[in-house]
N, C-alpha and C positions, 0 to 999 in steps of 0.2 A: 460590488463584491458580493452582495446577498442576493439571494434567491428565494423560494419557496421549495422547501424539502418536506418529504414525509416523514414524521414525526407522532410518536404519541404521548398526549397529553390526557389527562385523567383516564384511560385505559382506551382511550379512540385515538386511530391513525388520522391525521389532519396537516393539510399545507400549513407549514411555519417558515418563519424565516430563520434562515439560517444559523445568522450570526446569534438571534435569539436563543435558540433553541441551546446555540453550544454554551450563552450563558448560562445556563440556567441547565444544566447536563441532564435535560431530558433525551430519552431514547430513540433516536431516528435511524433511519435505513442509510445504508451505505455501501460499497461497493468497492473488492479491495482484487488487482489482476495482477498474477505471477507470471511474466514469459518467461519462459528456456529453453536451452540452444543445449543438447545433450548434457551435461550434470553441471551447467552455470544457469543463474538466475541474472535477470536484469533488472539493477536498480536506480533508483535518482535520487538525486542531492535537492530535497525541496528550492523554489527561488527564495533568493534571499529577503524578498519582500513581502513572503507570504504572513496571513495575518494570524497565523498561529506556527508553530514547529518550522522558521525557517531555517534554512540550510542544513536541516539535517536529513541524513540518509535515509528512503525507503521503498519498500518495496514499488515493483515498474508502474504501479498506479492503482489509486484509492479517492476516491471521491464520494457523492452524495449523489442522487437517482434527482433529477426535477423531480415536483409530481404529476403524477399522471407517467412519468415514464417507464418504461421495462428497466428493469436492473440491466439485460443482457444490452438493449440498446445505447442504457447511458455506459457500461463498460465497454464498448464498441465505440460509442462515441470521446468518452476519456484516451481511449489511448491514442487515436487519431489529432483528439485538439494538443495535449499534452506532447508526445510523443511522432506524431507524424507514422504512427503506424497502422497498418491496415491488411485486412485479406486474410489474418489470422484465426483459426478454427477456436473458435471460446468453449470450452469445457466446465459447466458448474462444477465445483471440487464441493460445494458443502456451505453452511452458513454455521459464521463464528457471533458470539455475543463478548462486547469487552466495555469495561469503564474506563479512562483516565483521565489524568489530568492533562492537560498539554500547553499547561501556562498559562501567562494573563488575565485570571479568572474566566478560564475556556474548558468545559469537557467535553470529552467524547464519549458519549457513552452508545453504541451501534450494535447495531443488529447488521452483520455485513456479508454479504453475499459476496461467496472468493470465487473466481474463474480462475483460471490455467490455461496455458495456448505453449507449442511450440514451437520453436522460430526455427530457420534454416537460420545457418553459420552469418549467409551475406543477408541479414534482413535491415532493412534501412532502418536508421533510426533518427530522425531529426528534432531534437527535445525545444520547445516550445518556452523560449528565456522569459516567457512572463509567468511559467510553472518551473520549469527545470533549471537547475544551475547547472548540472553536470550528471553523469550517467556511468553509468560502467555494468561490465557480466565480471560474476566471481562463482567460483564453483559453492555448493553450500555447505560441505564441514567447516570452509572459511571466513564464508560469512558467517557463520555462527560463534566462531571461534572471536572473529574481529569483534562481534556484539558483546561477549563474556568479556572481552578485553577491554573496550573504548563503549558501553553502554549510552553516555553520552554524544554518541556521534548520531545516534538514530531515533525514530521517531518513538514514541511510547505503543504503541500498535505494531508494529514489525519486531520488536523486543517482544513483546507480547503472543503474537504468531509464532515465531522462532521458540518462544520458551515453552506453549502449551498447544501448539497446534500444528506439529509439523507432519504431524502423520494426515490429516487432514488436507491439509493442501499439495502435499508432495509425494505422499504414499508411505504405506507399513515401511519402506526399506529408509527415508531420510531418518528418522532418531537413531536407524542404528549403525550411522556414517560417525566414524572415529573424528570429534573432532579436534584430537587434540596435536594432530600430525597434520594438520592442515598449514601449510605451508605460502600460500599464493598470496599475492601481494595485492589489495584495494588502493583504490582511489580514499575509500572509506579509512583504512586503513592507517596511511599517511599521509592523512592531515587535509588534502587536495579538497 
């Protein structure tokens, strides 16, 4: 389950191990991809066995860079292992900084490089059950509406994004999407 991530430690970038690193909520890099298919976002249901935040909803994928690798590569490569997707144009949207907690005596504290891509309507999607439990597209006043409502269904980082960086990943016009006439029905939603 652990790797060597980059990470720093007393103000130097250096391989750490992973699961270390989140003990102990030093700041490492990471890497967090929004697809969408005209005004939906695609998200996943962490697997239920993952070792921190499972089964809850988050954005279409987020992970940690090996070291030595490109951001652009390991997010090329996440959606691929994760998702079964590929061939998609990756757009740097920007780099967010966040802390949380995410249970078990685990933080996350990242420095995360966000990509963007958009998908055609039929883009395949085949989620990877030893990451994904479940998937679904919701347009975004809804999913943000769903988060204000059931905060608990989602990861601490996608709350996180949604509440202080939507302009950043999605553009000047998502904050000023009404969300309170949001209407559309998630997976995230009810219960699924």
């Amino acid at each position: 389950m652990s790797w060597l991530i980059p990470a720093w430690e007393d103000g130097t970038l250096k391989p750490m191990d992973k699961l270390d690193v989140h003990r102990r909520g030093l700041k490492h890099k990471a890497i967090s991809v929004f697809v969408t298919e005209g005004d939906r976002v695609l998200i996943q249901r962490r697997a239920l066995h993952k070792y921190h935040t499972p089964g809850l909803w988050a954005n279409t994928c987020c992970t940690h860079p090996h070291w030595g690798e490109s951001d652009l590569d390991c997010a090329t490569r996440r959606l691929s292992e994760e998702l079964g997707i590929s061939g998609l144009e990756l757009r740097h949207a920007g780099e967010i900084e966040y802390r949380a907690d995410v249970g078990g005596g685990l933080v996350e504290h990242e420095g995360v490089q966000v990509y963007t891509a958009r998908a055609m309507s039929d883009l395949p999607v085949t989620p990877n059950p030893d990451e994904v439990a479940d998937v679904d597209w919701i347009n975004l006043p809804a999913l943000r509406s769903i988060v204000e409502r059931r905060p608990e269904r989602f990861t601490p980082w996608l709350r996180i994004y949604l509440a202080k960086h939507l302009e950043t990943i999605f553009g000047p016009h998502a904050a000023t999407a009404p969300i309170a006439a949001a209407r559309e029905k998630s997976k995230a939603d009810i219960g699924a």
